[in-house]
C-alpha positions in Angstrom: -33.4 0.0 8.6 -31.6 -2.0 5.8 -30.1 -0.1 2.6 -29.5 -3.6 1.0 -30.7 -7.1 1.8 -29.5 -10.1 0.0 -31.8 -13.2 0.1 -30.8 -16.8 -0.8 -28.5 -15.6 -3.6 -27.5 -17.6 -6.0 -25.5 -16.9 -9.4 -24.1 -19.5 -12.4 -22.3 -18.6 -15.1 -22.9 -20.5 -18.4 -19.4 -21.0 -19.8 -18.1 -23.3 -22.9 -17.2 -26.4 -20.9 -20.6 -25.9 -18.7 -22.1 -24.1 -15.9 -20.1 -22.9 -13.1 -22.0 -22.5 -9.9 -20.4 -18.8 -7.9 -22.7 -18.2 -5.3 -25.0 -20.0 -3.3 -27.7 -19.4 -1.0 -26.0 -16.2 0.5 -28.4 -14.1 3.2 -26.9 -10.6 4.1 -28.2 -7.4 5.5 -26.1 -4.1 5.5 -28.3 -1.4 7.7 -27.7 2.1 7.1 -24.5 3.8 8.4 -22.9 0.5 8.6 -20.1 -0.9 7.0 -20.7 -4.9 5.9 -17.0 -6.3 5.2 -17.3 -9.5 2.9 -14.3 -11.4 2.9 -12.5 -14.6 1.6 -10.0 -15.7 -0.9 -10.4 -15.3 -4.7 -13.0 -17.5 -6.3 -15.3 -17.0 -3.2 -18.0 -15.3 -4.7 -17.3 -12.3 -2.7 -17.1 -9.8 -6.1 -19.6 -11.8 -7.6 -22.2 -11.0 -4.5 -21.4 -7.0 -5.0 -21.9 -7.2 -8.7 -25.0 -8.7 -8.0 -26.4 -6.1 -5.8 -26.1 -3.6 -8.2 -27.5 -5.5 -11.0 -23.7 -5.8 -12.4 -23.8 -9.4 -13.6 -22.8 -9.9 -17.3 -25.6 -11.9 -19.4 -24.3 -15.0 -19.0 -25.2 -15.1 -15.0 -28.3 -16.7 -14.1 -29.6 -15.1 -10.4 -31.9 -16.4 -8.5 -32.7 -15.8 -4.8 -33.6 -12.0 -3.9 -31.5 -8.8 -4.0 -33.4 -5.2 -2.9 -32.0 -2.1 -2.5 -33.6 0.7 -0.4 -36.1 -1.8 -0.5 -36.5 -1.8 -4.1 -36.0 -5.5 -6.1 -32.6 -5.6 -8.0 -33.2 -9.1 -9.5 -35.1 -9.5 -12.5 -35.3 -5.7 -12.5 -34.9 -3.7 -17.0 -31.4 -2.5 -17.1 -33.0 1.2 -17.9 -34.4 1.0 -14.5 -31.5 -0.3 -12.6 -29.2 2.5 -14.4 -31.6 5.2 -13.1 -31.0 3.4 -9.5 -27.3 3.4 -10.0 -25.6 6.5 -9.3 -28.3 7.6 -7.1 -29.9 5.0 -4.8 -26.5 3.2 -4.9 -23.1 3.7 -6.2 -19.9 1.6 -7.0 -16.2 2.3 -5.8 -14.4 0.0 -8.2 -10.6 -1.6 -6.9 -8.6 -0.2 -9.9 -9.4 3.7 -10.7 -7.5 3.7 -13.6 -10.0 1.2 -15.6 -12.8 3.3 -13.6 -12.5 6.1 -15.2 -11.8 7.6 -18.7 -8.5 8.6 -20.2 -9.8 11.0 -22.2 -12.0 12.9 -20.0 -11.1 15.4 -17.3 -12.0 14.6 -14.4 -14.3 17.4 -13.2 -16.5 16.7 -16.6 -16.5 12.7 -15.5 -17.5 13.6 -11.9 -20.3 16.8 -13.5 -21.9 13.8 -15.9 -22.3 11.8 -12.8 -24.8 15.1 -11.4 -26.1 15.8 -14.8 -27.2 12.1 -15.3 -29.3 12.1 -11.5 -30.0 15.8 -10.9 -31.6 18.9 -13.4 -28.5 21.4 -13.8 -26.7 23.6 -16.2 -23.3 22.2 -17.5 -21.9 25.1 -15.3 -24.1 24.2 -12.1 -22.3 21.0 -12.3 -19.0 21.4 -12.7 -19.2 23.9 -9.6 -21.1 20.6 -7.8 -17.8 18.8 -9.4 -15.2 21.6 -7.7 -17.0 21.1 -4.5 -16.8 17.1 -4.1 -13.1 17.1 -5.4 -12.8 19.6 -2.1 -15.1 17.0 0.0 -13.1 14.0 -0.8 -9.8 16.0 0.1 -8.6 16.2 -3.3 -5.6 19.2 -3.2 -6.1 22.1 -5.2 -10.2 21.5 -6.6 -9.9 24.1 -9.1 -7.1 23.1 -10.8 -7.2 19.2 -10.5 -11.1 19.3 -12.1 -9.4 19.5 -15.2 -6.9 17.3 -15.5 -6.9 14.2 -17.1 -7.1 11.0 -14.7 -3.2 10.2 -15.8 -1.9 13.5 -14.6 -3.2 12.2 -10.8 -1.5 9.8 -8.2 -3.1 6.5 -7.6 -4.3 8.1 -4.1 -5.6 11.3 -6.1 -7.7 9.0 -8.8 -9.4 6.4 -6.4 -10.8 9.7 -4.4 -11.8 11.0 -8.0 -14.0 7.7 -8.3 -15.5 8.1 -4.7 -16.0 11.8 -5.3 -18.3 10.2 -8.4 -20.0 7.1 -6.4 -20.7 9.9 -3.8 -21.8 12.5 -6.0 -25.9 12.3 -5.7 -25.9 11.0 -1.9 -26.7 7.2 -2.0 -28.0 5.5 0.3 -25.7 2.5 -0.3 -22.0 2.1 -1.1 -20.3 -0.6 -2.3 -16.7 -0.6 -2.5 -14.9 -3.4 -4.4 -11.3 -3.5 -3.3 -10.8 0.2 -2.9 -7.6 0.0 -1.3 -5.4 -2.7 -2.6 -2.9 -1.5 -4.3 -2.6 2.1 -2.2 0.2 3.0 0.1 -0.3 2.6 3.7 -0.6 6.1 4.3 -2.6 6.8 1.5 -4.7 4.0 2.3 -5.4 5.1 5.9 -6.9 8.6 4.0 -8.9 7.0 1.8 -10.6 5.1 4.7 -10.7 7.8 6.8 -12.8 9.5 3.8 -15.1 6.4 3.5 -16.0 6.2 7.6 -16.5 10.0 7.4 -19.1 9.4 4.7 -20.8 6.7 6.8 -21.0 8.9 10.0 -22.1 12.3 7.8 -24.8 10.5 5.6 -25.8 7.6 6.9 -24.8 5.5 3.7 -24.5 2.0 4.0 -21.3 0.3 2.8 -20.8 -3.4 1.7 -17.0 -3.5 1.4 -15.2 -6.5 -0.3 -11.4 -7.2 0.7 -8.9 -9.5 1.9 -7.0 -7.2 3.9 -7.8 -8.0 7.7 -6.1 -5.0 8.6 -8.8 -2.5 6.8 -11.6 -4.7 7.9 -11.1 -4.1 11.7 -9.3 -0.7 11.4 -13.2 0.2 9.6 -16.0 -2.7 9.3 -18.7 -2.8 12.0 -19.6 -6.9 11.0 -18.3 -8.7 8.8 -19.3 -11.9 6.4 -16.4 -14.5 5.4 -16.9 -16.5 2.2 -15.7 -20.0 1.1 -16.9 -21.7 -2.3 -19.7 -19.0 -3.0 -21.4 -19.9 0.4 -21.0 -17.9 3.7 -19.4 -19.5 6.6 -19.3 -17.3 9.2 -21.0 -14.1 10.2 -20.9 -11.6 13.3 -19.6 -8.3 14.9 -16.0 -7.4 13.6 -14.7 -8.4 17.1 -16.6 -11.9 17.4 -15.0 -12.7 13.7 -11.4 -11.1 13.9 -10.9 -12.3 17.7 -13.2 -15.0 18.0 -13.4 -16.8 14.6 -15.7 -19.8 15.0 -14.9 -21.5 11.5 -11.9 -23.4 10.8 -11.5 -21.5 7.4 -11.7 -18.0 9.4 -9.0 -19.5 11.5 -6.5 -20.1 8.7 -7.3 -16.8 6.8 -6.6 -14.9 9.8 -3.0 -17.0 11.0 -1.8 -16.2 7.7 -2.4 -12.7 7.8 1.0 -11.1 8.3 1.2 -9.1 11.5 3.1 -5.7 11.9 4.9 -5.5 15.4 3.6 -2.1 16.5 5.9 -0.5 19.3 6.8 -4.1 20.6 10.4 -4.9 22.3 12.5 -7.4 20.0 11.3 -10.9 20.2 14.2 -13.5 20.5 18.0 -13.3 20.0 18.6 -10.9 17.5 20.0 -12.7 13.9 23.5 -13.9 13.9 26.2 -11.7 12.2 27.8 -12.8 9.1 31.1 -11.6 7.4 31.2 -8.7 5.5 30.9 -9.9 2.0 31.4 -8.0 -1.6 28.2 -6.4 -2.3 25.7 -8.1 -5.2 24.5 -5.1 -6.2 25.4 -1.6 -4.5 23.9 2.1 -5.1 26.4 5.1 -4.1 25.1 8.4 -4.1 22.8 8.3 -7.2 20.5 10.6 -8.5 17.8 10.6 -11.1 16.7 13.7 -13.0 13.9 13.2 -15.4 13.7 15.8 -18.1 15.0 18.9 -18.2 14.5 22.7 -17.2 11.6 24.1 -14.7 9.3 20.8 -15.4 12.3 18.4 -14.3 11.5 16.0 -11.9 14.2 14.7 -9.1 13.3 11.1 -8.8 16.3 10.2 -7.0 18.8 11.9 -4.8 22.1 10.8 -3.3 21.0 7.4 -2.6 23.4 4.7 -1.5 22.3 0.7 -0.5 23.9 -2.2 -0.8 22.5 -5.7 -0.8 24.9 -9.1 0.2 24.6 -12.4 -1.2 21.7 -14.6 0.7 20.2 -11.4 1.9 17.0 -9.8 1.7 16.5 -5.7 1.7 13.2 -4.3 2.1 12.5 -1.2 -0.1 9.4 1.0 1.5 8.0 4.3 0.7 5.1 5.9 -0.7 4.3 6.1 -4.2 6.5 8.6 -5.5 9.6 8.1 -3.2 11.6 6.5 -5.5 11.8 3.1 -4.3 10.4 1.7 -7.9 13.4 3.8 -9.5 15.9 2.8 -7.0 15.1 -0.8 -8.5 15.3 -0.3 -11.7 18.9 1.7 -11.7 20.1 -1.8 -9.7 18.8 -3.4 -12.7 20.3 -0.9 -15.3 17.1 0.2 -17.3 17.3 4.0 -15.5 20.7 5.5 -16.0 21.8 8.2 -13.0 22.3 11.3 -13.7 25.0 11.0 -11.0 26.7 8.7 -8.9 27.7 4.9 -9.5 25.7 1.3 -9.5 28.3 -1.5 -8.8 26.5 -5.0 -10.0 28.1 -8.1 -9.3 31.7 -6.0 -8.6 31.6 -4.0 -11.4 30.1 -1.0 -12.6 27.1 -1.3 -14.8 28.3 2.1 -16.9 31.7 0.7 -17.8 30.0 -2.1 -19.9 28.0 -2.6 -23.0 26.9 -5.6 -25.3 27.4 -9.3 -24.5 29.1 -8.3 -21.2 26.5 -6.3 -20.5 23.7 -8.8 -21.2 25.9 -11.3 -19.7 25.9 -9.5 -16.5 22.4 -8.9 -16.7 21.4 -12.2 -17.1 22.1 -12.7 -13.4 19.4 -10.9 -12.1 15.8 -12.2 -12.1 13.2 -10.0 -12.0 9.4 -10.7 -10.6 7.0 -7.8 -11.0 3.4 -7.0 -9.2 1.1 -7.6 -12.4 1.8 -11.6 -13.4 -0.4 -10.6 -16.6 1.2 -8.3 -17.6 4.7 -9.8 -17.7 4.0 -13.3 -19.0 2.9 -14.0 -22.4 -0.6 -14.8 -23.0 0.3 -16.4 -26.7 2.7 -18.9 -24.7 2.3 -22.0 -22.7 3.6 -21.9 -19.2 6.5 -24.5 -20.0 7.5 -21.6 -22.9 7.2 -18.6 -20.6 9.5 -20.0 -17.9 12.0 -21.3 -20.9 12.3 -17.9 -22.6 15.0 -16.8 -21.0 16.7 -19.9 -21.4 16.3 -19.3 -25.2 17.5 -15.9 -24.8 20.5 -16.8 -22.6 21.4 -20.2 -23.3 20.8 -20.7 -27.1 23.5 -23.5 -27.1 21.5 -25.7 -24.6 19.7 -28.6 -25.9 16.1 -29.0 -25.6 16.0 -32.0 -23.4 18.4 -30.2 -21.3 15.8 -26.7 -21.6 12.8 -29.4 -20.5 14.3 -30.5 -17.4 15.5 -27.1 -16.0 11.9 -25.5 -16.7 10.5 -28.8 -15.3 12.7 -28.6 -12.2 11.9 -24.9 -11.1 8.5 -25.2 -11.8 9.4 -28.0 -9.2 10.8 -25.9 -7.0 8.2 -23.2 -6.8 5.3 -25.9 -6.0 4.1 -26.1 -9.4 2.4 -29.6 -10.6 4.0 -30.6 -13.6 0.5 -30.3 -15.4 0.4 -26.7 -15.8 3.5 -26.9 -17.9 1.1 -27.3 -21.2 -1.5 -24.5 -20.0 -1.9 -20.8 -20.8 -1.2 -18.1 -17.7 -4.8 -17.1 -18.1 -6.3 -20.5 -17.3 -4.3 -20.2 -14.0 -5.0 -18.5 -10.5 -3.3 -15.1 -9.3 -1.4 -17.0 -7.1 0.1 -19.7 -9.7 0.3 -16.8 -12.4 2.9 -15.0 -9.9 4.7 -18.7 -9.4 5.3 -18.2 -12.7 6.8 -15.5 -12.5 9.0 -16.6 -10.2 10.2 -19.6 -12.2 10.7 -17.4 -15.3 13.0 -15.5 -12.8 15.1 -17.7 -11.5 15.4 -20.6 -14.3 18.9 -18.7 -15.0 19.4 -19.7 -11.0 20.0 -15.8 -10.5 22.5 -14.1 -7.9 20.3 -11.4 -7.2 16.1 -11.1 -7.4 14.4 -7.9 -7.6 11.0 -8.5 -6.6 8.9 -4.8 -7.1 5.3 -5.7 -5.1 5.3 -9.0 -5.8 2.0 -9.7 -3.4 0.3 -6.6 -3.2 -2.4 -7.7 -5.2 -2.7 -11.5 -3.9 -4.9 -13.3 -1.2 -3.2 -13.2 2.4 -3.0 -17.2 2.2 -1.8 -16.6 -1.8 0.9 -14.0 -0.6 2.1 -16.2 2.7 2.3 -19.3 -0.1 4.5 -16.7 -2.8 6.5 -15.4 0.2 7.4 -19.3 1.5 8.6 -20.2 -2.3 10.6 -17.0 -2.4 12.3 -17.9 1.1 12.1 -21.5 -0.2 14.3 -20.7 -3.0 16.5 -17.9 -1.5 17.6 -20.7 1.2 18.2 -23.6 -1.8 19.9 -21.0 -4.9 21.4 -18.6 -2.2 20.4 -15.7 -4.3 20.2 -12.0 -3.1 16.5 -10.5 -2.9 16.0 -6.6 -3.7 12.4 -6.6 -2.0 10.0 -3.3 -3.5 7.1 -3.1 -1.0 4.4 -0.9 0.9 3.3 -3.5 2.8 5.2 -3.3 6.1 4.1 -6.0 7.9 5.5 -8.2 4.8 8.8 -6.6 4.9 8.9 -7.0 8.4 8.9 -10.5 8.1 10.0 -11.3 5.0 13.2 -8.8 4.9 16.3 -8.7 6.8 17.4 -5.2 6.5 15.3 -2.3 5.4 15.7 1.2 3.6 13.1 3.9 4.1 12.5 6.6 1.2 11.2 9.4 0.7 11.0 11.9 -1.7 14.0 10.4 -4.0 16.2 10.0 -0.9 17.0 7.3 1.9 15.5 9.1 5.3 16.7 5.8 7.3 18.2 2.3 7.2 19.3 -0.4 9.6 17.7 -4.5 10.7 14.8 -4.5 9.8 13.3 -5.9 13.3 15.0 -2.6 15.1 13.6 -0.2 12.2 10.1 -0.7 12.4 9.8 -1.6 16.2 11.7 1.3 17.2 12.2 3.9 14.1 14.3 6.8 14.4 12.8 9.2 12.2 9.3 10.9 12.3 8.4 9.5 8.6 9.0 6.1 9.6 6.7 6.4 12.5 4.2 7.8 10.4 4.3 5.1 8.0 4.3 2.4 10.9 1.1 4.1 12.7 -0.8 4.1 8.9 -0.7 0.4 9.2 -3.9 -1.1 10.5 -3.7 -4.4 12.1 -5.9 -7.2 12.5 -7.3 -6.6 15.8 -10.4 -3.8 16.0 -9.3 -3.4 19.3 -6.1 -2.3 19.1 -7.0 -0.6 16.1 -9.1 1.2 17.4 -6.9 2.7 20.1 -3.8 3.1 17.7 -6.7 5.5 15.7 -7.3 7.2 18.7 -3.6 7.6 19.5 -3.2 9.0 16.3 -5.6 11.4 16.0 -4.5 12.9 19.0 -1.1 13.2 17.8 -2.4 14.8 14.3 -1.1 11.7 12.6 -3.0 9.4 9.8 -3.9 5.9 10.9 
């Protein structure tokens, strides 16, 4: 029996400039207990066909086609209706917990209004109900986490917060938007592990929306690829990961980056080069936040050292201290103890001009391209602020050229010199980003998730201009990551953390084909890869080790 079944879909959106066709005559069927993935690059339609089914679209969408839910018609359908639906019948896992839920709320009164909104029961009835699905969803400590506010949780903690809401009246249908981008591995592999329990347990349906290949055949039963709001190829999750039919499929799937799981070394190993002074080097620094009982250790006795022309891969979990290790190297966290040499000297012994002047030889790309460029300025302005900053003596003509020649030099056309960041994709915004970063033609790049949140062809195209660069500037690369398969091919040495300390270090290729520590290994076996099969026996493995994958 189908939950949800999609007929000849289609969706414009009426904009200023015209209508802009998203989705077009898309057919689906997700039955119940089975997961759907829809995949495809952004600007497929992919979010826009999940919105749909839930009735989601914003005013300016015209529908057409047919959308019904537990065979109940979602098109066309009074909003008063379709909220009494929602919540119930069918629920919403959104991609970024933070904007899902409300900062002002505790959590257990979010998830109890969820109830209270679907079911008759007293205020205490439900936040019991509350208690019980923080405990379901694997939430530590129920009691005591129901009322917090969403900011005192992990990023892990909050996204099961939003499922323990989408699952809180048992629907039939669950639609999950993205609900593990920007995760850690480990945490990741949970969070599925929560969602195929769900599936098995209830029955419920699940229409999952991604671009990560690795989560679609470590957990989708079939799966849908879109291109250009239409869908170009369906079938099981083995016919489309291992069989693709569709020359689109094809290239999505070759520019998936692939983890080497437990494989010997590939090739000669990478030639040795002199032992050269260190760009940037951490010795035994620690980082105490605060003070007293409530202190928090972010940082303890951590050394690493990264060359000229190299690339060191940070990984960890989100709270290990790989973010802070970055930022000391870049002299915006000041150890408590220990010393940060940058460019030969140390960052303590210096203050004003020198210190700016030092500073301005490090270029900075962060995950969130919004965030970090300015949405007043053109791109042309963005790239030249540091120029203005750094180089107020040069003259304008001379300012033109150098933002003209690295937008150049990571593949921008020279059109998008006049535009805004927000008329541009994800994948040109973070290009951007990059050009802002090394228009001062840096010696050292620290680069803190600079794909996490892209497109695999986006991040393979941002990865290439990195290298690109890297090769033609000779800069050093700082690389802040949780994706391992990225850092496995992007890095040349790696450092492992952990709880504010390094638990192992060494070539990258060696270190996460063969890792010495049990951490490592853990974070290596959380990885799913693009191949259900395999997947499905690494799972397996696993489990019968204890271990998360």
């Amino acid at each position: 029996m189908s939950i949800l079944e999609i007929e000849k879909l289609g969706v414009t959106f009426t904009t200023d400039t015209g209508d802009v066709p998203a989705v077009r005559d898309v057919s689906l069927r997700v039955r119940s207990g089975e997961t759907l993935a829809l995949v495809g690059e952004s600007g497929s339609g992919k979010s826009t066909v999940a919105l749909a089914a839930l009735g989601l679209l914003p005013g300016s969408a015209r529908v057409s086609g047919s959308v019904t839910v537990d065979g109940a018609e979602v098109v066309g359908t009074p909003e008063a209706e379709l909220a009494r639906m929602r919540g119930r019948t069918a629920s919403m896992v959104f991609q970024e917990p933070a904007t899902a839920l409300d900062p002002l709320t505790r959590v257990g009164a979010q998830i109890a209004e969820v109830v209270r909104n679907h079911r008759t029961m007293s205020r205490a009835e439900a936040a019991r109900e509350a208690v019980e699905l923080l405990r379901r969803v694997g939430v530590p400590e129920p009691e005591r986490r129901a009322s917090a506010f969403p900011f005192q949780l992990s990023g892990g903690q909050r996204q099961r917060v939003v499922i323990a809401m989408a699952i809180a009246n048992s629907p039939g249908l669950l639609v999950a938007d993205e609900p593990t981008t920007a995760l850690d591995v480990t945490v990741q592999a949970g969070i599925l592990d929560l969602l195929r329990g769900l599936a098995a347990d209830s029955g419920t349906g699940v229409l999952l929306v991604t671009h990560n290949m690795g989560v679609v055949a470590d957990f989708a039963d079939r799966v849908a690829v879109m291109l250009r709001g239409e869908i170009v190829e369906t079938g099981t999750v083995e016919e489309v990961l291992l069989r693709p039919r569709h020359e689109y499929t094809r290239g999505l799937l070759a520019a998936v980056p692939r983890l080497a799981v437990g494989e010997p070394e590939a090739g000669p190993p990478p030639p040795e080069r002199p032992p050269q002074d260190a760009v940037v080097e951490l010795r035994d620094v620690s980082v105490r936040f605060g003070r007293g009982p409530r202190a928090v250790q972010a940082l303890e006795d951590v050394s690493l050292t990264v060359r000229p022309g190299e690339t060191v891969g940070l990984v960890g979990e989100s709270g290990s201290g790989k973010s802070t290790a970055a930022r000391v190297a870049l002299g915006l966290v000041r150890p408590s103890s220990g010393t940060v040499s940058l460019f030969g000297g140390d960052l303590r012994r210096v203050r004003g001009r020198r210190r700016r002047a030092r500073l301005s030889g490090v270029g900075v790309v962060l995950q969130d391209p919004v965030a970090s460029l300015d949405a007043r300025m053109s791109v042309a302005e963005c790239v030249a602020e540091p120029l203005r900053v750094h180089r107020r003596g040069m003259p304008a003509a001379e300012r033109r050229a150098r933002v003209a020649e690295v937008l150049e030099l990571v593949r921008l056309p020279k059109e998008v010199a006049g535009r805004g960041p927000r008329e541009l994709s994800g994948g040109q915004r973070q290009r951007v980003s990059l050009a802002r970063a090394l228009v001062l033609q840096p010696r050292l790049l620290v680069a803190d998730e600079p794909t996490s949140a892209l497109d695999v062809s986006v991040q393979r195209t941002v990865l290439e201009v990195i290298a690109e660069s890297q090769r033609e500037l000779g800069f050093a690369c700082l690389f802040v990551s949780h994706d391992l398969a990225v850092v496995q091919e992007f890095a040349r040495r790696v450092v492992v953390m952990r709880a504010g300390q390094v638990v192992e270090q060494g070539p990258t290729r060696s270190t996460l084909s063969q890792p010495e520590t049990e951490y490592t290994r853990r974070l290596i076996a959380a990885v799913p890869v693009p191949d259900p099969v395999l997947q499905r026996r690494r799972r397996a493995a696993a489990l019968g080790t204890g271990a998360t994958a």
